[in-house]
LUMLO-304017 format. One record per residue (C-alpha): y, x, z; residue in one letter. Coordinates in pm, whole numbers, plus 50000, padded with zeros to 5 digits. Layout:
BEGIN
YXZa ...
# end
This chain:
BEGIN
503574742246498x 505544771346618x 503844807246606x 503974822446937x 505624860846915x 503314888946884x 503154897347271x 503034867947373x 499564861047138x 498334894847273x 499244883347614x 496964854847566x 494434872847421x 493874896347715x 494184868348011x 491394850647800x 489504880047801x 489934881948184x 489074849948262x 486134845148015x 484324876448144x 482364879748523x 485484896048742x 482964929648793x 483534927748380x 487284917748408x 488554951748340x 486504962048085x 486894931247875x 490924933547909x 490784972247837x 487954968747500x 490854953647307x 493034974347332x 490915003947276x 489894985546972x 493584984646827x 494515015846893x 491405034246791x 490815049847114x 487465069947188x 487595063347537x 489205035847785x 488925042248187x 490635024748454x 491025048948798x 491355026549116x 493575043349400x 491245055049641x 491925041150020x 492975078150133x 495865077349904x 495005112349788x 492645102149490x 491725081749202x 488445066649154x 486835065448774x 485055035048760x 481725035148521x 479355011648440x 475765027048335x 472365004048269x 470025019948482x 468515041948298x 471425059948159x 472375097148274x 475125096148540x 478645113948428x 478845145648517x 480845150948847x 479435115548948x 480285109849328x 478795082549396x 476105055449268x 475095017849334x 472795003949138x 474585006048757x 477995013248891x 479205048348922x 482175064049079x 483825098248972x 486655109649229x 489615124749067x 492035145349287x 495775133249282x 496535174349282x 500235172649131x 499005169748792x 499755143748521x 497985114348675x 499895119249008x 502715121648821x 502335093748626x 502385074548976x 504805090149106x 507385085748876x 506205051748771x 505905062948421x 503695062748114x 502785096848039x 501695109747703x 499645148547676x 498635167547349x 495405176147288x 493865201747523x 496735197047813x 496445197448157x 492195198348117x 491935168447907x 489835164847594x 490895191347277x 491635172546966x 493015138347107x 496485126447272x 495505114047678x 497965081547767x 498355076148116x 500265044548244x 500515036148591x 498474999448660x 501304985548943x 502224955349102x 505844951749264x 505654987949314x 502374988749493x 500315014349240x 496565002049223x 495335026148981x 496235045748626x 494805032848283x 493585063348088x 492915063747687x 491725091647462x 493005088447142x 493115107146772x 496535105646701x 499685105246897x 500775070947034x 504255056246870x 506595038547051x 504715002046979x 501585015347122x 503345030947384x 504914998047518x 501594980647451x 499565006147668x 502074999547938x 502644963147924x 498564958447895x 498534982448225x 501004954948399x 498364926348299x 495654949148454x 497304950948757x 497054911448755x 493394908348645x 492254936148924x 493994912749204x 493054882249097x 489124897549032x 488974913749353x 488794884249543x 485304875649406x 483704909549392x 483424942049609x 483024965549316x 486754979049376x 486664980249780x 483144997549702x 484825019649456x 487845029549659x 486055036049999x 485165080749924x 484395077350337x 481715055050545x 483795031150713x 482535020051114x 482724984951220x 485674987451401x 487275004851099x 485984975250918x 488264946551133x 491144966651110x 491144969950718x 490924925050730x 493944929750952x 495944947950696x 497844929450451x 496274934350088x 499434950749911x 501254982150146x 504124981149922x 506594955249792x 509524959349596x 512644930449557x 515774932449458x 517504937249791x 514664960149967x 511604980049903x 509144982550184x 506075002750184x 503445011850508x 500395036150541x 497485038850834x 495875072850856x 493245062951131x 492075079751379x 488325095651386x 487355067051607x 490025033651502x 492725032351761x 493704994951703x 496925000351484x 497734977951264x 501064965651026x 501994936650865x 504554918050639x 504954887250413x 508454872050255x 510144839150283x 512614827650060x 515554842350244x 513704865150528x 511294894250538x 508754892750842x 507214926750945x 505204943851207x 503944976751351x 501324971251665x 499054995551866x 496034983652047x 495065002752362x 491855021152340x 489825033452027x 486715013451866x 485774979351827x 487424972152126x 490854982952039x 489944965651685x 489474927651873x 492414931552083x 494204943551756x 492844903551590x 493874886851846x 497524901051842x 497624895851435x 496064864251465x 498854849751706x 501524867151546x 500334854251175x 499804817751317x 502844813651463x 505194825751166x 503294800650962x 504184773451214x 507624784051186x 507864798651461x 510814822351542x 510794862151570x 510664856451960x 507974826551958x 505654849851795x 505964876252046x 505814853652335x 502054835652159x 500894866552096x 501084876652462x 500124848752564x 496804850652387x 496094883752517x 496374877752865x 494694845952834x 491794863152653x 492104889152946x 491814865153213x 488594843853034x 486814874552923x 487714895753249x 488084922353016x 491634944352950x 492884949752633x 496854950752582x 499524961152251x 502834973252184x 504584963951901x 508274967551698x 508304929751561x 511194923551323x 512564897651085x 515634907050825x 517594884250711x 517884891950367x 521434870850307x 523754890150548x 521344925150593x 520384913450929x 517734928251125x 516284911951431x 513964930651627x 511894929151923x 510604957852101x 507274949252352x 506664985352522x 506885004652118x 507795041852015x 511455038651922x 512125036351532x 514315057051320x 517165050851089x 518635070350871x 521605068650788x 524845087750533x 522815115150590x 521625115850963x 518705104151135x 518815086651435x 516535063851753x 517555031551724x 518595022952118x 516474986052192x 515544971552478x 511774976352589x 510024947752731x 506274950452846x 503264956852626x 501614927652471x 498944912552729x 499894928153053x 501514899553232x 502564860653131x 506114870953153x 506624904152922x 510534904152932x 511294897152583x 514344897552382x 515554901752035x 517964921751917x 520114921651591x 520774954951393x 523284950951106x 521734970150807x 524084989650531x 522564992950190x 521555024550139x 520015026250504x 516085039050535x 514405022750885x 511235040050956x 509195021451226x 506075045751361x 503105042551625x 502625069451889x 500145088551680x 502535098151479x 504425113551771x 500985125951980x 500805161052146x 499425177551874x 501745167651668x 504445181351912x 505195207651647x 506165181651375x 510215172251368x 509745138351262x 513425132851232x 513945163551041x 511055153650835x 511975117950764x 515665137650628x 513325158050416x 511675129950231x 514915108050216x 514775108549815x 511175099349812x 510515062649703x 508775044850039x 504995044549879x 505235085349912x 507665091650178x 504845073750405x 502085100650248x 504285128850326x 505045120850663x 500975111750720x 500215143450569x 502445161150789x 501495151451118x 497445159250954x 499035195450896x 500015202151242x 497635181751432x 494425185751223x 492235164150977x 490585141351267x 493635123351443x 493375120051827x 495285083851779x 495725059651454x 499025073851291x 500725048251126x 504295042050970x 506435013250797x 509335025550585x 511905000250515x 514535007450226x 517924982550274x 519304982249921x 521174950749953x 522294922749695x 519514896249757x 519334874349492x 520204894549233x 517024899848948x 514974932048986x 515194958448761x 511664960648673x 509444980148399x 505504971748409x 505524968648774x 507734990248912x 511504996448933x 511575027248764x 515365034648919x 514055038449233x 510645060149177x 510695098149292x 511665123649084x 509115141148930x 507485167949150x 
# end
């Protein structure tokens, strides 16, 4: 019998762990361990918060048991702490995509014991930061296991989440409304994805009352599918018309459908839907489908905002043909157009919130030059928090964006280091 290699036993040990325990214990049972073996005096895992601005302690306390102090929020025997992503270590550890390792007493944390942070990340999308507390200073081995447990934790939290709400409950600081409600089932479950030959992240900073936008992409083995729509209207309304758009364009890309076909059924179900409901209720949308082989980007433009590329250094509209809006007539006058990408190349695909009268100060072009350097998963929180600077913390309209890094070289492996692709992170801050 052969002896399987250290990690690899400890690799087993943990997915046992995760899938022996209830998935509201996954965590816990996956982080105990290690605590365990590295003498730790405390273990926490922080969920990203749905703002993007915060982290979100989770705690489990019997009933019965004093809250921690600075407790947000309760239900029942789960508790949730909010923690600022302020610049400090913990957004740094995100940002940068690396483990990060403070002395006693820094930055606020406990006197007497090292703090470990390590990112918990999945193909660059960063679902939260595993925290431990310990009495002496980490070495290199328990270093690397910190962060390679952190990249199974990013596994066990997706796979749990699909059988429990404890995380959405967790990461939800705000009330959400119905309508708010239907467009977070529209959204796709990860808003950033990193491959070798692109890296893709989105963000939706909604509106006080939901203004129907919505984005969207998936990957086939050759091709990357994405989408940016806008609903008319604000509320529930704007939040069905938004379904039936997804819906169409999701059902026909699994058909097969081309770029094209799916723009054509998803007007088509609109207008039918306007002509059996008598009700009105139209989108437009930037579809587009690269063709990851030859850096290919074909793109169809039904009555959308313009998007941006930038390019060796300048930043420019991208000059496509607009058809009609989704749902206004049978015949919307669609076509697609290629656009050869260069590696290197940013494409930054926006809604009109992003470009509404009170945010007639913002130079989105000059701002999108600005954050150039910035991996996707912050340039898209920099521009958001830009257009909340000049326009105001309760948006008029749904701002949201879709930042699309061309690196090139599909095929080649990715570079990647517990979840991420360290080479292409942001600097530190």
């Amino acid at each position: 019998m052969i002896t399987p290699p250290d990690a690899d036993r400890s690799l087993h040990g943990l997915l046992s762990a995760a899938e022996d325990a209830s998935p509201v214990d996954a965590v816990e049972a996956v982080t105990r361990g290690l605590g365990l073996r590295l003498g730790a005096t405390r273990v926490s895992f922080l969920v990203a918060d749905l703002s993007g601005r915060a982290l979100v302690r989770l705690t489990h306390l019997p009933l019965g048991e004093d809250e921690d102090a600075g407790a947000d929020r309760r239900s029942e025997e789960e508790v949730a702490t909010l923690v600022p992503l302020d610049g400090g270590p913990a957004a740094e550890a995100l940002r940068t995509q690396r483990l990060q390792v403070l002395a006693p007493g820094a930055a606020g944390h406990p006197a007497g014991l090292w703090t470990v942070l390590a990112p918990v990340t999945e193909r660059g999308e960063a679902i939260g930061l595993l925290e431990l507390s310990l009495p002496v200073e980490p070495d290199r081995a328990a270093a690397e296991e910190v962060a390679r447990t952190a990249l199974v934790l990013a596994y066990v939290v997706i796979a749990s989440r699909r059988h429990t709400d404890l995380f959405e409950w967790g990461q939800r600081s705000t009330p959400f409304t119905l309508s708010a409600e239907i467009q977070r089932r529209l959204l796709p479950s990860a808003f950033t994805c990193e491959a070798s030959s692109f890296t893709l992240s989105a963000w939706l900073e909604p509106a006080a009352s939901v203004g129907g936008d919505t984005f969207d992409y998936v990957l086939d083995r050759d091709s990357l599918h994405l989408s940016v729509t806008d609903a008319m209207g604000h509320g529930v309304a704007s939040a069905l018309t938004a379904t039936l758009c997804m819906g169409a364009l999701r059902g026909t890309r699994r058909r097969g459908g081309s770029l094209l076909e799916q723009a054509v059924a998803a007007n088509e179900a609109l207008v039918e839907h306007q002509t059996s409901a008598s009700d009105e209720g139209f989108a437009t949308g930037l579809l587009g489908r690269l063709d990851l082989r030859r850096g290919v980007l074909a793109l169809v433009n039904a009555g959308h905002v313009l998007p941006y590329l930038a390019r060796d250094g300048a930043v420019t509209l991208l000059d496509l043909p607009a058809g009609l809006p989704l749902g206004l007539f049978p015949d919307a006058g669609l076509e697609a157009i290629d656009v050869a990408l260069q590696p290197g190349d940013r494409l930054v695909v926006v809604t009109d919130g992003m470009l509404e009268r009170n945010a007639a100060d913002l130079d989105l072009a000059a701002a999108i030059t600005e954050t150039r350097g910035l991996h996707p998963r912050e340039a898209t929180r920099a521009l958001s928090d830009r257009v909340l600077a000049v326009s105001g913390p309760a948006l008029t309209d749904d701002a949201t964006l879709l930042v699309l890094d061309w690196h090139g070289d599909h095929g080649d492996e990715r570079r990647s280091d517990h979840g991420a692709d360290a080479s292409r992170a942001s600097a530190p801050s």
